[in-house]
C-alpha positions, 0 to 999 in steps of 0.5 A, spaced: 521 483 520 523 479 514 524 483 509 520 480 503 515 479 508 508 480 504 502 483 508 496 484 502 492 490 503 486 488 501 486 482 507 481 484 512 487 483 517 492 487 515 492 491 521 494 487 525 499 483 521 502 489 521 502 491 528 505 484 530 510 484 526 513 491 527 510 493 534 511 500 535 517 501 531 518 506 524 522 505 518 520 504 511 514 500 508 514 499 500 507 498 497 507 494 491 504 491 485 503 483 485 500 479 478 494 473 480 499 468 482 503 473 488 509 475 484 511 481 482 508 486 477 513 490 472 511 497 472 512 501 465 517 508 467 519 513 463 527 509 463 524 502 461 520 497 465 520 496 473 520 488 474 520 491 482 513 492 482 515 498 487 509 504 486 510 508 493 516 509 497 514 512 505 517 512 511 514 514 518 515 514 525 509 509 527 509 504 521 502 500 523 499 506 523 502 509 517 501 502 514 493 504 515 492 509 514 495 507 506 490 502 506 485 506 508 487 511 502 488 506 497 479 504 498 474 505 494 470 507 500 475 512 502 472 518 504 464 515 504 462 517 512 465 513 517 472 511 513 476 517 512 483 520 516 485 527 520 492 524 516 490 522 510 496 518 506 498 521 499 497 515 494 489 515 495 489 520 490 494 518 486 491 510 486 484 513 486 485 517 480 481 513 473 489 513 470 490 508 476 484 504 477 485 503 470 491 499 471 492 497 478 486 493 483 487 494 490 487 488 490 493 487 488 497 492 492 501 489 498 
């Protein structure tokens, strides 16, 4: 995988980008912020200004589905009968949280 490879996690095809490109494979996956125009959006820390647009840092031992279960996470919807997880990712409620959603879309995370 080229390692700045970007898969939107809004795109309704996200799984299966995934899936094609790292198979069953683990490793580390980064969920940044992009602007409009696809680059990277700064992120104001504690030290100064993030231009890396990094806001989570996981690992996992099957990234597809770790890379899924983000997304699902990351919803509006998460949590709505149907659409929730036996592993629910961490960030959902840290991204779901009204100081987040003030600041960042999912449509921006990738």
């Amino acid at each position: 995988m080229d390692k700045d490879e970007i898969f939107l996690i809004s795109d309704d095809c996200f799984y299966d980008k995934i899936a094609e490109v790292v198979g069953d494979s683990s490793g580390v996956y980064k969920i940044r912020c992009l602007d409009k125009n696809s680059n990277y959006k700064s992120i104001y820390r504690l030290l100064g200004e993030d231009k890396s647009g990094v806001i989570y840092i996981g690992s996992s031992k099957l990234l597809k589905h770790r890379c899924s279960e983000a997304k699902k996470a990351c919803s509006a919807a998460y949590g709505e009968q149907g659409y929730t997880s036996l592993s629910p990712h961490q960030c959902g409620p840290k991204f779901n949280s009204e100081r987040i959603k003030g600041r960042f879309h999912i449509n921006e995370f990738a």
